[in-house]
Every structure is written in structure tokens, then in C-alpha cells.
PAGUTI-789709 format. One record per residue (C-alpha): chain; x, z, y. Coordinates in steps of 0.05 Angstrom, whole numbers, plus 32768, in hexadecimal, padded with zeros to 4 digits. Layout:
N
- chain,c1,c3,c2
- A,X,Z,Y
...
//
This chain:
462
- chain,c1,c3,c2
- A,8351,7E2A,7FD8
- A,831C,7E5F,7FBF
- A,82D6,7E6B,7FEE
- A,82F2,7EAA,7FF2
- A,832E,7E9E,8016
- A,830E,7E63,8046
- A,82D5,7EA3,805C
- A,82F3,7EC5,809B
- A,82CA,7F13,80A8
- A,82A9,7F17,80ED
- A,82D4,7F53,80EE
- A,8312,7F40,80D4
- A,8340,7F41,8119
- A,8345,7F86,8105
- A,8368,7F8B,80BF
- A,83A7,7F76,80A7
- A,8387,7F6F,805B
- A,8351,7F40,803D
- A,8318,7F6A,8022
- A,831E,7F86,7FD5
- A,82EE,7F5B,7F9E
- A,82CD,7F95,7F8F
- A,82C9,7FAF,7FDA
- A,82A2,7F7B,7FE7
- A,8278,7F76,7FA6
- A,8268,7FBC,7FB4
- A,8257,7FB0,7FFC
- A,8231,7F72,8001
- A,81E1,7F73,800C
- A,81D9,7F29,8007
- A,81BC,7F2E,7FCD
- A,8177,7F4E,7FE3
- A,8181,7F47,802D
- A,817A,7EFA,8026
- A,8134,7F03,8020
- A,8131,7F0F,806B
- A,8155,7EC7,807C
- A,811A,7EAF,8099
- A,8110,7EEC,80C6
- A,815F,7EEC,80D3
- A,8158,7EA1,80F6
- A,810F,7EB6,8118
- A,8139,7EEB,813B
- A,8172,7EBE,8144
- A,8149,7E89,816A
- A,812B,7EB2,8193
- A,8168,7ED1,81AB
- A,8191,7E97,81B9
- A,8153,7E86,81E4
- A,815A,7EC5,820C
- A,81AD,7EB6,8213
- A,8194,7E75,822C
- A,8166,7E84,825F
- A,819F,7EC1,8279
- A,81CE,7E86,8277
- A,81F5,7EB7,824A
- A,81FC,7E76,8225
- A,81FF,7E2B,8248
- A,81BB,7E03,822F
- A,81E4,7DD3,820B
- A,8201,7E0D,81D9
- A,81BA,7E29,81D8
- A,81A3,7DE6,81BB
- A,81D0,7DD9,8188
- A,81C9,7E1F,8174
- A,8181,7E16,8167
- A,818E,7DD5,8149
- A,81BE,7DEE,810F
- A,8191,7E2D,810A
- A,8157,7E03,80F4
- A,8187,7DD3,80C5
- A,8193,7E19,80A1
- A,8148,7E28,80A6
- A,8140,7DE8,8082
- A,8176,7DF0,8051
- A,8160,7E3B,8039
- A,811C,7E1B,8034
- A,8134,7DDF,8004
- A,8157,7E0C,7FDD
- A,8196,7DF4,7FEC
- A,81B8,7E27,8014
- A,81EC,7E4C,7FE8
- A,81F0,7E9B,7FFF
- A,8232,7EBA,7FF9
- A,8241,7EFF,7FDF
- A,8288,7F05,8003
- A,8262,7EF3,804D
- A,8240,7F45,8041
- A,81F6,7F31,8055
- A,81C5,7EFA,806E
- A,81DF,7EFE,80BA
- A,8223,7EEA,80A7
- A,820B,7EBE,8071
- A,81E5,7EA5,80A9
- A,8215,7EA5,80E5
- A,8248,7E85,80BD
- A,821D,7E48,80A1
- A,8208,7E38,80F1
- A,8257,7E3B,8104
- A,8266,7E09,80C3
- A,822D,7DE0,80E3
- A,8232,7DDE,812D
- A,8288,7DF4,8138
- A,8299,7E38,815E
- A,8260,7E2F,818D
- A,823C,7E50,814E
- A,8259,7E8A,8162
- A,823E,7E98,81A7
- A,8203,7EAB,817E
- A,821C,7EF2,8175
- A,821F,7EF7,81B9
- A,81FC,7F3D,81D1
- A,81E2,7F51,8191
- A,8200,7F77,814E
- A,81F8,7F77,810B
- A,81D7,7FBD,8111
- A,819A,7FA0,8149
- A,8192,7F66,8121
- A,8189,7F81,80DC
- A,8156,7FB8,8102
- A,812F,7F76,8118
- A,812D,7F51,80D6
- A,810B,7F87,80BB
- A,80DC,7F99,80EA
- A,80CC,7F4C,80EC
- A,80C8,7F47,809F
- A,80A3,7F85,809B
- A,806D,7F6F,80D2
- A,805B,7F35,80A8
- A,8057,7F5A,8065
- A,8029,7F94,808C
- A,7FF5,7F5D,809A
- A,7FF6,7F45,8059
- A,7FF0,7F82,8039
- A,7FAC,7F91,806B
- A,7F94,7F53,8051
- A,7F9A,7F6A,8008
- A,7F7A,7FA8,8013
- A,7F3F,7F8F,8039
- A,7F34,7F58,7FF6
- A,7F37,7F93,7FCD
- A,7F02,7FB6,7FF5
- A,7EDD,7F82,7FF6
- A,7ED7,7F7C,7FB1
- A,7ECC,7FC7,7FA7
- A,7E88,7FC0,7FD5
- A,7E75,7F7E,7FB2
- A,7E76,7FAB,7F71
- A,7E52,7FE9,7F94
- A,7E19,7FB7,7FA4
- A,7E11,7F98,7F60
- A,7E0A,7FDD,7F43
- A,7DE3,7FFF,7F75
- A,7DB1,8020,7F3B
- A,7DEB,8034,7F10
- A,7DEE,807D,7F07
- A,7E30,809F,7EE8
- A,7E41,80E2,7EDE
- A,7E77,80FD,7F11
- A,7EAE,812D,7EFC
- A,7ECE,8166,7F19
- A,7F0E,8180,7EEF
- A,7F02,813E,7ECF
- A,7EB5,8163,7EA9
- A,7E77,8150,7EB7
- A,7E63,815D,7EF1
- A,7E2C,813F,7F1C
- A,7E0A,80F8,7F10
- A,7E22,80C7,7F4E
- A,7E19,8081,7F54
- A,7E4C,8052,7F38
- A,7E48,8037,7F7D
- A,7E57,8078,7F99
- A,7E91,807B,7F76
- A,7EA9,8033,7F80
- A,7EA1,8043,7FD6
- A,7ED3,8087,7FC2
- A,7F04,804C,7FBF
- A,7EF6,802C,7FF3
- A,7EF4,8063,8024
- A,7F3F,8071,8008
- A,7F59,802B,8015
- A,7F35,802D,805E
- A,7F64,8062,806B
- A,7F9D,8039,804E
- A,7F96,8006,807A
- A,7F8D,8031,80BB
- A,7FCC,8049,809D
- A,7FEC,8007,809C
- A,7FCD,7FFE,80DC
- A,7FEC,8035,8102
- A,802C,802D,80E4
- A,8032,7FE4,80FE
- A,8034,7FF6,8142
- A,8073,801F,8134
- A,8099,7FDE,810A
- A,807D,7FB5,8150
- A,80BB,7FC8,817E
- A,80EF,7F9D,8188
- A,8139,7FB8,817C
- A,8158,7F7A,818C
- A,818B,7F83,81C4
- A,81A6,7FCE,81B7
- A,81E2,7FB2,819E
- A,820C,7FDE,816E
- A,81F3,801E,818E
- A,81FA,801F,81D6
- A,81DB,7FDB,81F0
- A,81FD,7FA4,8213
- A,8223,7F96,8252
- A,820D,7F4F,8255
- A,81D3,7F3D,8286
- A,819F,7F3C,8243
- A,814A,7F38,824F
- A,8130,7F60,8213
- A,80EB,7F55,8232
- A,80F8,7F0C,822B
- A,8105,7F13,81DA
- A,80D3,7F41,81D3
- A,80A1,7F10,81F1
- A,80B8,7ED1,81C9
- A,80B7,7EFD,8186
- A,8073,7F20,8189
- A,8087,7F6C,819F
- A,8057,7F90,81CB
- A,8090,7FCC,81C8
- A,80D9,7FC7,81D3
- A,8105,8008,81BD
- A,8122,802C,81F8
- A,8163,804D,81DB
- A,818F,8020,81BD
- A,81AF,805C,818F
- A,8170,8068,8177
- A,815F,801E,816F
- A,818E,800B,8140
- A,8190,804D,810A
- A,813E,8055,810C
- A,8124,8043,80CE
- A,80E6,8075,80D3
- A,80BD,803B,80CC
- A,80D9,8031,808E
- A,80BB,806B,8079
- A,807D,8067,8095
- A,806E,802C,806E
- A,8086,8044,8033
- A,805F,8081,803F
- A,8020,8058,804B
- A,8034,8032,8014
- A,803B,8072,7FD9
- A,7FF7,8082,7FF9
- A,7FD2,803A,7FE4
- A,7FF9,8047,7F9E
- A,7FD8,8086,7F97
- A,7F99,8072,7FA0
- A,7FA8,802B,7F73
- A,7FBD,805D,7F3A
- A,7F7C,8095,7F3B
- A,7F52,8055,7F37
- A,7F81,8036,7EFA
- A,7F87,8075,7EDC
- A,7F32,8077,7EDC
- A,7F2E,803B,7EC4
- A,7F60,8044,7E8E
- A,7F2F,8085,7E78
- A,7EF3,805D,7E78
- A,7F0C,8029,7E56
- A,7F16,8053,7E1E
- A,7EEB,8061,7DE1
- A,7ED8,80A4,7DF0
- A,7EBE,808A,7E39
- A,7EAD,804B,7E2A
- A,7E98,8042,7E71
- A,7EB1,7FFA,7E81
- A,7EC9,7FBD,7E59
- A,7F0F,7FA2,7E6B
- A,7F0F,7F5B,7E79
- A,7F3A,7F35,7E44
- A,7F5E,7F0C,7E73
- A,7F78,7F48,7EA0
- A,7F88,7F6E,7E56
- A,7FB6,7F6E,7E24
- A,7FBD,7F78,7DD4
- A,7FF1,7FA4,7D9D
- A,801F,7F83,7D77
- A,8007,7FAC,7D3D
- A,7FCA,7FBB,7D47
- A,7F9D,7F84,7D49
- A,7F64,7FA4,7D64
- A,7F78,7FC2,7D9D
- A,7F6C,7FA4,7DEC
- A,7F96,7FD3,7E15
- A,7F90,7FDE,7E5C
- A,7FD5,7FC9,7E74
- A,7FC9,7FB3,7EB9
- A,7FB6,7FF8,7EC5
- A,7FE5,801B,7EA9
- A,8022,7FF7,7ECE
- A,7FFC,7FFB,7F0A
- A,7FF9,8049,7F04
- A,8044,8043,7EEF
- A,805A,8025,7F2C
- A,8040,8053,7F51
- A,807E,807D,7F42
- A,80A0,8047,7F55
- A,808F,8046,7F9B
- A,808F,808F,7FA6
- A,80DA,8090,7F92
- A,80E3,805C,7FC2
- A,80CB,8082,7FFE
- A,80F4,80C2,7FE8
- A,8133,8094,7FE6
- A,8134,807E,802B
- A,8124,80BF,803B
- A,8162,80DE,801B
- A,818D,80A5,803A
- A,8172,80BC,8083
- A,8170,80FE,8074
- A,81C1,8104,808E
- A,81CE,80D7,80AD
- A,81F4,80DF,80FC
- A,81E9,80AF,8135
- A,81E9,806B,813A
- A,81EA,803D,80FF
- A,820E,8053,80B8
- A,8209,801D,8081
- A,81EB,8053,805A
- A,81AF,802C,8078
- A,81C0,7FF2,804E
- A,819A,8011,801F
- A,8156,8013,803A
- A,8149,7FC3,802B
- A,8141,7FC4,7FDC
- A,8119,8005,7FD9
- A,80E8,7FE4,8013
- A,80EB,7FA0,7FF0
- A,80D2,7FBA,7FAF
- A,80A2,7FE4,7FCA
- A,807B,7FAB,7FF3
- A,8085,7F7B,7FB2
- A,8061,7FBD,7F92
- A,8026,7FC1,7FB1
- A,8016,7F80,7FC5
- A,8019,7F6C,7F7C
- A,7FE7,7FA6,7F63
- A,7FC3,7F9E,7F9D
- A,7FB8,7F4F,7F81
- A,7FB2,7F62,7F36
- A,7F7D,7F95,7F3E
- A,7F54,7F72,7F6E
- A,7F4C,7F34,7F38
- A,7F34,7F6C,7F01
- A,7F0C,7F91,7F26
- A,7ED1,7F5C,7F2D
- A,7ED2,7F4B,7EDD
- A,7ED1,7F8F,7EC6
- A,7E91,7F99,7E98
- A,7E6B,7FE2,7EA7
- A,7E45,7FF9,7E72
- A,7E0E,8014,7E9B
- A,7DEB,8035,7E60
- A,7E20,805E,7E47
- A,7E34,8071,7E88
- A,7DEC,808E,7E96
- A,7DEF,80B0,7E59
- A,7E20,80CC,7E6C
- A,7E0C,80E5,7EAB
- A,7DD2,8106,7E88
- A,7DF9,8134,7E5D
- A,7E1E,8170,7E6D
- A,7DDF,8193,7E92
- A,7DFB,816A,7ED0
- A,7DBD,8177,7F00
- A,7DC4,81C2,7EF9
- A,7DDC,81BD,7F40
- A,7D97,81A2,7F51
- A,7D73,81E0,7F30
- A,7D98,8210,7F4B
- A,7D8D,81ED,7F92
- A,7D41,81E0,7F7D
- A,7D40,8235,7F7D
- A,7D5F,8236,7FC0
- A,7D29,820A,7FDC
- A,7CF3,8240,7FC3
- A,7D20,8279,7FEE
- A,7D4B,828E,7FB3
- A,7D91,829B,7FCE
- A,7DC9,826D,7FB1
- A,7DEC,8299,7F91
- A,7DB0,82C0,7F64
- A,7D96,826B,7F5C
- A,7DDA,825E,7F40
- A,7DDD,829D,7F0C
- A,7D9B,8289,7EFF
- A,7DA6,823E,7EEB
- A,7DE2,825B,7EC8
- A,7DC4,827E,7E98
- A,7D8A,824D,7E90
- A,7DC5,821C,7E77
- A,7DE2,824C,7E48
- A,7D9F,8255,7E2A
- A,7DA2,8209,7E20
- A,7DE1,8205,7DFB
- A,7DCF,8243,7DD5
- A,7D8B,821E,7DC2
- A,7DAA,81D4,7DBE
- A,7D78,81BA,7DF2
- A,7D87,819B,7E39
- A,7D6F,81A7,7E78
- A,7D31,8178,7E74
- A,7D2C,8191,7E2E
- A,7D09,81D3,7E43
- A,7CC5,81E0,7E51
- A,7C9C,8205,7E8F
- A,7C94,8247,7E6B
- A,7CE3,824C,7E53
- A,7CF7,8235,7E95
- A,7CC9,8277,7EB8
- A,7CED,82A8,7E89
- A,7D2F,82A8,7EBC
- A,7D00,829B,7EFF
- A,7CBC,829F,7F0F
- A,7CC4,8276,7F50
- A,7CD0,8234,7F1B
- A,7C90,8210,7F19
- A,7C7D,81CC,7EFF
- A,7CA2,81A5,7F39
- A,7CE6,81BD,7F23
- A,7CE1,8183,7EEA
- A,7CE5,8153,7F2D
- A,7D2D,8162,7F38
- A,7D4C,8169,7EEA
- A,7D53,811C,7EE8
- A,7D90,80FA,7EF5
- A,7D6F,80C4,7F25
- A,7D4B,8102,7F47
- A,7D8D,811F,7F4F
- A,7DB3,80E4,7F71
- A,7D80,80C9,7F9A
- A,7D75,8114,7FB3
- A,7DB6,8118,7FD1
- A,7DAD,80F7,8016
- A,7DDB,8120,803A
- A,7E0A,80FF,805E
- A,7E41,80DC,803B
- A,7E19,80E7,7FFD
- A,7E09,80C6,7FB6
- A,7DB9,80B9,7FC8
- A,7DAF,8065,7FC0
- A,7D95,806A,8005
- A,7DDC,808B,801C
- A,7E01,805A,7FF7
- A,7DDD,801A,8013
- A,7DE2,8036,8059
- A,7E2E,803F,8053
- A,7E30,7FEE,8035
- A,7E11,7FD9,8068
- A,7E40,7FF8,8099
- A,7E7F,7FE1,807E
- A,7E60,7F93,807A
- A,7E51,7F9A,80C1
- A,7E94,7FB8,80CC
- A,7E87,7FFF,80E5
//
């Protein structure tokens, strides 16, 4: 006799006719939704405990429930658990291994509970534990990101607007940008935890149970601090789904403006930094080249979680109350999307520490393009000029330098006079680029002494 035939549906008092091959090809999640086995039998436990103690189920039943639970624990574990397309998902892949193991007694498992609550608490469960490792990710990453600011606290760089020279910054300045965007990644994260922390266990298909259930109980053995108080709403929300993957595009975001940077600088017309070879990779034709692949994938998947968070959102989007199995849907886009960011997350935090800066084109760099003209104009504002006669002022004083071919520190006293007599010899104070970063001590700003104080806050965890 074929496994097929020996596999009975939970469901099937109700039809006359075994399901169609391709019915149940097309309808099966096993496939992804294993991945949540060991979330499946947390949930499991923990229930049966609660059955126990509302002598829903005698002690004895409870027991050898538990036992056969952990002998499939054990066997998923070993690898020798075989997970069966034609059993639809890991509850009934599940459900049907404990009855194999223990006899019908197995099936008192179900009692006060469906399909629809229990999926709703795998993920929440699954999704819990990848949250918290995700936070930990982020918070290496940052780490590394202030190690860097702190080993080149004296680089200066220029910064871009409209990606032209704009203003010289501190490398460090700009390594902190990043970190201040990850902070609020993992507040994010944070925030979006306490939504995934609610139990739905116990809402039942939709409209809860009639059986004498303790959802406090569960809640307590499982780690909730919130249990959902509408069982409709219990079993179709998936807004945390979202939310994560929301949070989620956000990190990517911020993964791919710092790959796509680095993928600039690495280039020859930067030549900014120095990619590691051990985090690069090389042409099949052209022997020369050392391209900066890590980076560019990491900016590629990007896209790849954004699409994620729009398809759940088109799958809830229509949907009525309760539970549709349109909601099947929501595991592999939320699956990918954790297995996303947790693996740029770990790829760019191991490059990050070997890149090589090349501090003296980088300052260079930062002293072309007439970058402190912001300073001058601002040096005529501190002698009364208003800013906007300071800034048509240093604006044609730069256009007399390209005209001429000279920069900024280039000119003299007298040529300097010719567009304001207020400009006297102290004005050569503020046309350097170190005079021009360390000047900016405003709050939040690119001065060493800004950037040191804002280091030492985050390593003492303000």
C-alpha cells in the first residue's frame, strides 16, 4: 500500500473523495514551514501542560504526550524524521508522527486549539528568536563602525551633497552617520518585538473555545507578557509580519547606501579605500580586476527584501475575517527576508574592520573643490556681513579662482580685499580643511571634539 493511501486528513470525515495529487502538491507548505518544527513542539508542550493542569486531559495522556513530543524533538534533530508533502504542513507532519508514536491518545493534543492559533504562535515564537538575533547583529556591526571612528579620529574626507564636493568631515563623522542609522534600526526592531510578544494561542479557529482553557497559564510557560484579546483578530493578524519586514527593508536600506559608498570608493576615480582580498572577488577575463562583489549583492538584496514586505502586504490587503490560507503565504517571503539580513548583516561586519583607507587621497580630496567656501562666507558673517551678501561675496571670490586656476588658499591678502574690505589677515585661519572641521562644534557636528564626545557616549551607552 502507497504512504499516500495509509495518511488519513485531520479533516477528512467531511469528503467522500481522497484529495487530487496536484491539490495537494499545490497546497502543501511543508516544505518551508518545517523550518518552524522546533517552535511547532515548543508550543505543543506547553499546551498540553495547560490541558493538563485544566484536567482537559488526564496526567497520564499529558505524559505520554510530552514523551513522544520530545522522541520527535529528537528525531528532527538527528535528521531522521522524514516530512511528508501529502500531511499539508509541519503541524500535521507533526500531529501525525506523535499519534504513530504514542496511539490515538496523540490526538487529544488538538484539543482546544486550531491549525489557524497555532500557525499564528509558531511564528510569533520563531520570529521572537530571530528579532534578538538580529539586535545582536546590529549592535556587532555598530560596534565595529565606532572601533573604526576611533582609529581614524584625524582623518579628514570631503563630504558630498548631490554626491560633489561639498564640505571636509571627518571619516569618523561619517562612519557615526551609520551608526546613528542602525541605532534607529534596532529601536525599530525593538518596538516591533513587543507587538510579535502576544500570545494567540487559544483563539481557536476564530471565535475561541468552549473548553475551560487558562491562556494566562500558556502565556506564562512560553514567555508572553501580552496575550491577544479577540480571537478573530488573533488568528488573521499578521501586522507583525509587516512590521518586521518593514523594519527589516529599513536596515537594507541603510546596508545598501553604505555598500553602494563603498563600491564608489573603491573605485579608481575615488580611490578612497582598499578592498580586502579575502572579502573580494576577481573576472574571468580580466585578470586585473578585484571587484567589489560583496557589496554589490548586498545592495541587490536589498530589492529583495523590499519586495518581500510589499507581498505580504498585497496578500492582507483583501483579505475578510478570520483566517484565509491566502496567509499561507506570508512564511517564505518572512523566511527569506530574516535569512537576508542576518546574512549581510554578518558579511559586512567581517569587511568592514579590514578595509584599507587611504587617508592621503581622501584628504586631498577634501581639499579640492573650494570646499571651505562655507567657512568664508561664515568668516564674513562673524565681521556683521549678512549671510546672504557673505555668500554672493564668497561666490564670486570662487569664480575668480576657477577663472584664474588658483584655490582658495591660493590667493593672497590684497586679491582677497578686492570683493570685501572687512577680510583681513585672520580670514587665512579658517581656509584650511582642519580649520574647517574642527570649527564646527555645533551640536551633532564634524569638530574632533564633537565626534569624541558622541564615542564616548555610545561606549557608555547613552
Amino acid at each position: 500500500m502507497s504512504s499516500r493511501a495509509v495518511v488519513k486528513k485531520p479533516w477528512a470525515g467531511r469528503f467522500k473523495e481522497k484529495t487530487e495529487k496536484t491539490v495537494e502538491t499545490f497546497t502543501s507548505s511543508v516544505s518551508f514551514d518545517k523550518r518552524l518544527w522546533k517552535y511547532d513542539i515548543q508550543g505543543s508542550m506547553a499546551h498540553v501542560k495547560m490541558l493538563k493542569k485544566q484536567k482537559i486531559v488526564s496526567a497520564k495522556d499529558a505524559e505520554s504526550i510530552m514523551s513522544g513530543l520530545k522522541k520527535i524533538e529528537q528525531a528532527i534533530q538527528k535528521g531522521k524524521f522524514k516530512f511528508r508533502d501529502e500531511l499539508e504542513d509541519v503541524h500535521m507532519n507533526i500531529e501525525y508522527s506523535l499519534i504513530k508514536e504514542i496511539g490515538t491518545t496523540g490526538g487529544k493534543l488538538h484539543t482546544a486549539r486550531s491549525r489557524n492559533d497555532q500557525i499564528a504562535l509558531d511564528i510569533r515564537l520563531f520570529l521572537r528568536d530571530e528579532i534578538t538575533g538580529i539586535l545582536e547583529l546590529i549592535k556587532n556591526f555598530q560596534t565595529v563602525l565606532v572601533g573604526l571612528a576611533e582609529k581614524y579620529i584625524d582623518v579628514v574626507m570631503p563630504g558630498y551633497t548631490h554626491l560633489q564636493k561639498a564640505q571636509p568631515v571627518l571619516l569618523s563623522h561619517w562612519l557615526l552617520a551609520y551608526f546613528e542609522m542602525f541605532e534607529r534600526d534596532r529601536s525599530r526592531f525593538e518596538d516591533c518585538m513587543k507587538r510579535v510578544n502576544v500570545l494567540p494561542l487559544g483563539s481557536g479557529a476564530l471565535a475561541g473555545t468552549t473548553l475551560p482553557i487558562d491562556r494566562g497559564y500558556t502565556a506564562q510557560i512560553l514567555g508572553f507578557p501580552e496575550i491577544s484579546r479577540n480571537s478573530m483578530d488573533a488568528v488573521s493578524d499578521r501586522d507583525f509580519v509587516v512590521e518586521f519586514l518593514s523594519a527589516a527593508s529599513l536596515v537594507m536600506v541603510h546596508l545598501s547606501r553604505l555598500s553602494e559608498e563603498l563600491v564608489l570608493w573603491n573605485s579608481g576615480e575615488f580611490g578612497f579605500i582598499e578592498l580586502p582580498d579575502a572579502f573580494s572577488t576577481g573576472s574571468s577575463i580580466m585578470p586585473q580586476k578585484k571587484n567589489p562583489d560583496v557589496m554589490e549583492l548586498v545592495r541587490g538584496k536589498a530589492g529583495r527584501v523590499f519586495g518581500h514586505l510589499i507581498a505580504v502586504l498585497v496578500v492582507l490587503k483583501g483579505l475578510p475575517l478570520a483566517y484565509n490560507r491566502d496567509l499561507q503565504e506570508d512564511k517564505e517571503p518572512l523566511f527569506d527576508a530574516v535569512d537576508t539580513v542576518r546574512a549581510c548583516l554578518s558579511v559586512l561586519t567581517g569587511t568592514m574592520p579590514k578595509l584599507k583607507f587611504n587617508k592621503l587621497i581622501m584628504r586631498k580630496a577634501a581639499e579640492e573643490g573650494f570646499s571651505t567656501a562655507t567657512d568664508l562666507a561664515e568668516y564674513l558673517v562673524r565681521k556683521g556681513v549678512p549671510f546672504r551678501e557673505a555668500h554672493e561675496i564668497t561666490g564670486k571670490i570662487v569664480r575668480y579662482c576657477l577663472e584664474n586656476k588658483k584655490t582658495l588658499l591660493d590667493l593672497n591678502l590684497n586679491e582677497l580685499k578686492r570683493f570685501s574690505k572687512i577680510i583681513k589677515k585672520d580670514v587665512f585661519g579658517c581656509l584650511t580643511v582642519d580649520a574647517s572641521v574642527n570649527k564646527k562644534d555645533s551640536f551633532g557636528g564634524t569638530a574632533k571634539k564633537s565626534v569624541l564626545g558622541r564615542i564616548r557616549e555610545i561606549k557608555s551607552g547613552k
